[in-house]
Structure formats: structure tokens, C-alpha cells
Short mmCIF file of the C-alpha atoms (twelve columns), coordinates in Angstrom:
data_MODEL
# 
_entry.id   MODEL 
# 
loop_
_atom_site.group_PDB 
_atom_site.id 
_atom_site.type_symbol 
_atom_site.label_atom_id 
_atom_site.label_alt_id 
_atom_site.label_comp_id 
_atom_site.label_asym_id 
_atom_site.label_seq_id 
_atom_site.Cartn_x 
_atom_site.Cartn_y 
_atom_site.Cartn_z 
_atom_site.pdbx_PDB_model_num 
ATOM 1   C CA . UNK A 1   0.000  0.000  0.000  1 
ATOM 2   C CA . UNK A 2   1.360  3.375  -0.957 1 
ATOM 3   C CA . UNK A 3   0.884  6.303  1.458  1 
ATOM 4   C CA . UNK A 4   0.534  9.790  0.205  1 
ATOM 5   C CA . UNK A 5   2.819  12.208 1.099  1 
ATOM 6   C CA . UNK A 6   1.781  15.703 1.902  1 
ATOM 7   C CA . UNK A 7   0.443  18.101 4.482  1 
ATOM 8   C CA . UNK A 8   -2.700 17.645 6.090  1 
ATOM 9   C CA . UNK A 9   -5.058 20.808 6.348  1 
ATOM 10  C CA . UNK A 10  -4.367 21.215 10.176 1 
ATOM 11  C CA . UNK A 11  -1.096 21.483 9.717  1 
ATOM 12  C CA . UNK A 12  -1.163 23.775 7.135  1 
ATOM 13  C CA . UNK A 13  -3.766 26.250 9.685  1 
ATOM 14  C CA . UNK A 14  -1.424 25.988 12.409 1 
ATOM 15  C CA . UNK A 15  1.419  27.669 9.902  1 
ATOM 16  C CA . UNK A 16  -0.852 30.158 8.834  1 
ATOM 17  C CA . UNK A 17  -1.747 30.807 12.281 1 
ATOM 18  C CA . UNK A 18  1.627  30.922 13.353 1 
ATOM 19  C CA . UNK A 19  2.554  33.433 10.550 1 
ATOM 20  C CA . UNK A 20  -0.374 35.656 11.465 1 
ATOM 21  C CA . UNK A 21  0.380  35.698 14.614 1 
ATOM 22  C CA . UNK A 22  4.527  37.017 13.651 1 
ATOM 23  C CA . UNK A 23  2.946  39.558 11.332 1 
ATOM 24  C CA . UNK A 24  0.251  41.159 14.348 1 
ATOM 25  C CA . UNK A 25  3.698  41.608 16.507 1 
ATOM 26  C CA . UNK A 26  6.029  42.598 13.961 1 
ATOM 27  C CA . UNK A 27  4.049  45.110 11.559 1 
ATOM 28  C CA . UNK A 28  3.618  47.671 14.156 1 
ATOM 29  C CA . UNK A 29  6.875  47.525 15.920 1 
ATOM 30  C CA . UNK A 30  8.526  48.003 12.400 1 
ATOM 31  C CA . UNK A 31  5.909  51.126 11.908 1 
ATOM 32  C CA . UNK A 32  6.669  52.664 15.061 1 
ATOM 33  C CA . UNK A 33  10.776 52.344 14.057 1 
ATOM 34  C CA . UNK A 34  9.784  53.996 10.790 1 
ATOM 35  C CA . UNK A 35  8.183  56.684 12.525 1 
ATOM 36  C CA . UNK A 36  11.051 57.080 15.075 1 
ATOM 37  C CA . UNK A 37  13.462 57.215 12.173 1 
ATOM 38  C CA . UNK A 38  11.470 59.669 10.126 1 
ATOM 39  C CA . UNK A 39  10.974 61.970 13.474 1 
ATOM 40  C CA . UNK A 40  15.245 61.890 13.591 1 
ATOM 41  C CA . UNK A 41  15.035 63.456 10.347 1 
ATOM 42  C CA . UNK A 42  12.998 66.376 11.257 1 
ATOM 43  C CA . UNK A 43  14.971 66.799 14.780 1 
ATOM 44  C CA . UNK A 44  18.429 66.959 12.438 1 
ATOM 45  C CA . UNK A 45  16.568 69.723 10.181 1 
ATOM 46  C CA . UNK A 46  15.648 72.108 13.460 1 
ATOM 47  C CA . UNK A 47  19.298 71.392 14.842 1 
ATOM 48  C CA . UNK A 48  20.668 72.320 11.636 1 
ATOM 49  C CA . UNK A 49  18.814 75.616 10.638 1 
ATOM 50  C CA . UNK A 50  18.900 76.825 14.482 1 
ATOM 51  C CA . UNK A 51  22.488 76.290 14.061 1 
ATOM 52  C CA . UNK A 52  22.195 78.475 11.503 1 
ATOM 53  C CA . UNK A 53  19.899 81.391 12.701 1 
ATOM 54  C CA . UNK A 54  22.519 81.473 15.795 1 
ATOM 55  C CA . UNK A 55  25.259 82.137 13.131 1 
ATOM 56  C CA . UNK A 56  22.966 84.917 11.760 1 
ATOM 57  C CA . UNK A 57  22.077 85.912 15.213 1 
ATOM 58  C CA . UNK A 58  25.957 86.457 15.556 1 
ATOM 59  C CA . UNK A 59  26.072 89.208 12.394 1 
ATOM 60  C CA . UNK A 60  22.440 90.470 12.290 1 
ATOM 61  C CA . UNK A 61  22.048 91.121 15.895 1 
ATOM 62  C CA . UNK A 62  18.105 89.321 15.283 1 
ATOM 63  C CA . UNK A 63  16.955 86.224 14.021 1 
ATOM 64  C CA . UNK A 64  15.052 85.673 10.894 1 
ATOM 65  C CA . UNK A 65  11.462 84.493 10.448 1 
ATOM 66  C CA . UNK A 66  12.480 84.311 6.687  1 
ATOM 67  C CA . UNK A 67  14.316 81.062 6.726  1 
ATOM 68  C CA . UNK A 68  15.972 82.322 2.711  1 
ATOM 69  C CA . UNK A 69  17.569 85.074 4.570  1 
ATOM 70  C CA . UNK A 70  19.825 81.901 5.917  1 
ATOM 71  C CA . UNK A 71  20.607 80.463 2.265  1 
ATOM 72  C CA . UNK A 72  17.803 78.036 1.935  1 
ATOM 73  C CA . UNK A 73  15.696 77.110 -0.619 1 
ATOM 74  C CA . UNK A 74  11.912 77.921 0.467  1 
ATOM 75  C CA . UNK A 75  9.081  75.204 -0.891 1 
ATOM 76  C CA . UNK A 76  5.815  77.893 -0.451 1 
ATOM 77  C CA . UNK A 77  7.062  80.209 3.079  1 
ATOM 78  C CA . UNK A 78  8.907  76.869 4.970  1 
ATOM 79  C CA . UNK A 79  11.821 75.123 4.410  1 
ATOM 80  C CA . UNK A 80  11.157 70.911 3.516  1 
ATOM 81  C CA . UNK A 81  13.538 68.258 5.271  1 
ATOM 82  C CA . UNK A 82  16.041 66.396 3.242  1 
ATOM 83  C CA . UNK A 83  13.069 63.567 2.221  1 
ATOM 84  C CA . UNK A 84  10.325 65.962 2.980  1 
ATOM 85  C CA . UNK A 85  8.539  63.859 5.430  1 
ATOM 86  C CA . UNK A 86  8.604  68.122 7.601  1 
ATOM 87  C CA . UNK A 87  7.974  71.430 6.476  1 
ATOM 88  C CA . UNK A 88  9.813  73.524 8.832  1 
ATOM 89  C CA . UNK A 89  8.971  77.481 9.811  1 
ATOM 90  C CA . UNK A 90  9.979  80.044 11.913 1 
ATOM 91  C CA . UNK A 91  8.488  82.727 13.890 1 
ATOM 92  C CA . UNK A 92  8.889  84.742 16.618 1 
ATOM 93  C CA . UNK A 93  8.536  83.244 20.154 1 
ATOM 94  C CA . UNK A 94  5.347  83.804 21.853 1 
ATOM 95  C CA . UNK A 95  5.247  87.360 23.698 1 
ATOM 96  C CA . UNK A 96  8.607  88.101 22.552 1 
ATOM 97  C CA . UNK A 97  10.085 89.951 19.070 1 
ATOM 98  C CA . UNK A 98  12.090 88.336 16.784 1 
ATOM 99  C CA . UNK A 99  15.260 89.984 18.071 1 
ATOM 100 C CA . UNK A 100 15.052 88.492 21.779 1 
ATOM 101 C CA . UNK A 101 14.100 84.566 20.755 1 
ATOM 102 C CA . UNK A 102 12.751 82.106 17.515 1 
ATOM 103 C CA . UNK A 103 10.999 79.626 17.319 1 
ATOM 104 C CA . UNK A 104 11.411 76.608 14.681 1 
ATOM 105 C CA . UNK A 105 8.185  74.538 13.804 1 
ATOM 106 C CA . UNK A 106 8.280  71.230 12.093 1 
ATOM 107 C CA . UNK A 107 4.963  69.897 10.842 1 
ATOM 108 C CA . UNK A 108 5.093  66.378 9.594  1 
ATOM 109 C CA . UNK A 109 3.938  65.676 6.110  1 
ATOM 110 C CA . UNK A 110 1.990  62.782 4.710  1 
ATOM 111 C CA . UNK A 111 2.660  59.308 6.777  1 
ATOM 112 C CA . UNK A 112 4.241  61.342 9.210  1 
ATOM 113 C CA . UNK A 113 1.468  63.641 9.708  1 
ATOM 114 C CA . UNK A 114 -0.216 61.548 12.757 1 
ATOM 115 C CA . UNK A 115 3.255  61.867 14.660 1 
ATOM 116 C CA . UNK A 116 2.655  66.063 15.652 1 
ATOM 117 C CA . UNK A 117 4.569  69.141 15.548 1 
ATOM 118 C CA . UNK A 118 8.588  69.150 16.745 1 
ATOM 119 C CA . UNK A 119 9.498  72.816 17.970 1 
ATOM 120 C CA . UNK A 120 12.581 74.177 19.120 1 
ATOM 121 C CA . UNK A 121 13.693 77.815 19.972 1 
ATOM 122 C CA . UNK A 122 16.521 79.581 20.599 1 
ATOM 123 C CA . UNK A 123 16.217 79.458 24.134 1 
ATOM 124 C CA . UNK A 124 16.646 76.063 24.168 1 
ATOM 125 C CA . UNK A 125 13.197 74.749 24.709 1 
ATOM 126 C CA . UNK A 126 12.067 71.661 22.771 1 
ATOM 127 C CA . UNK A 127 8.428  70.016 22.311 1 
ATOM 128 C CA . UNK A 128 7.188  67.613 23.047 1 
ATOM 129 C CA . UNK A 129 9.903  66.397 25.150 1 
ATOM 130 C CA . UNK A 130 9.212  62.307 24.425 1 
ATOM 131 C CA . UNK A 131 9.756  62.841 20.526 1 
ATOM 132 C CA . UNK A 132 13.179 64.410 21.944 1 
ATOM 133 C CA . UNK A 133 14.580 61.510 23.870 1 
# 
């Protein structure tokens, strides 16, 4: 008598299962490192042009709400991060003028837009502080 070789339909459920099970872990935990890694870029582009409206600080004696003034190319008013995922601004700090402190705003574009605003001024003050850490 000749048996047939194969997998039996329970066996091949228990795989699946198995593998769905993997993918309901996995998927998210890779989506929140994507979002992590995305946020990094963002925090890089306010480090980087607050680096640079110090430097202007240093000549002009004021910052610069026009974020051209400091050599960069604008898309619309802002300034987009090196894969665009933020469009960062700046403005003058609440209740004070643009000579005293400025404020840098990053607002996440498309996938990234559920992860919320990075800011940074020149006073040293970052928001919100988890996205920082």
C-alpha cells in the first residue's frame, strides 16, 4: 500500500496561524521604528537651521522668520527636510520679538502627519519632550 505524502489541512492552519500571529507583533513595531526614524530626520533639520539662525544671530544682531535670509531654498514660506517627510517654519517666540528669541516649527507631512509638531527655539526649549529623547 502506498501512502501519500503531503500536508494535512491542520497542519497547514497551524502555519498560517503561526505566521499571522509574527505579522500582528512585527508590523507595528517596524511602523513605530519607521516613525522614530522619520521623526530623527525632522529633529536633524531644526538642529541644523537653528544652528544656523545662531550664526545669523551672531552678524544680524536678530533672528530671521524668513528662513531664505539663511541660504535656503523655500518650498511655499517653509523650508522641507532632506526627504520631505517636515515642512519647517519660523516665527517669533510667543510674547517676545524676533530679536530676543525664535521659534522653529516642524509639521510632519503625509505618513508622518499623525506623529505632531517638533518645535525648538533659541532658548533652548524643545516640544514635546518624548519625541526628543
Amino acid at each position: 500500500m502506498s501512502r501519500v505524502k503531503g500536508f494535512t489541512l491542520l497542519e497547514i492552519i497551524i502555519v498560517v496561524a503561526i505566521i499571522g500571529i509574527l505579522a500582528a507583533i512585527t508590523v507595528p513595531a517596524y511602523n513605530e521604528y519607521v516613525m522614530q526614524s522619520r521623526r530623527s530626520e525632522g529633529i536633524s533639520a531644526l538642529l541644523t537651521i537653528m544652528q544656523q539662525q545662531e550664526r545669523y544671530y551672531t552678524e544680524q544682531l536678530t533672528y530671521t522668520d524668513d528662513l531664505s535670509d539663511l541660504g535656503y531654498t523655500l518650498s511655499g514660506s517653509d523650508v522641507a527636510s532632506e526627504n520631505g517627510h517636515y515642512l519647517i517654519s519660523a516665527a517669533a517666540c510667543s510674547s517676545l520679538t524676533i530679536t530676543q528669541c525664535v521659534q522653529l516649527t516642524a509639521v510632519p507631512q503625509g505618513v508622518q502627519a499623525s506623529d505632531g509638531n517638533l518645535t525648538l527655539n533659541s532658548r533652548g526649549t524643545r516640544t514635546p519632550l518624548d519625541a526628543w529623547q
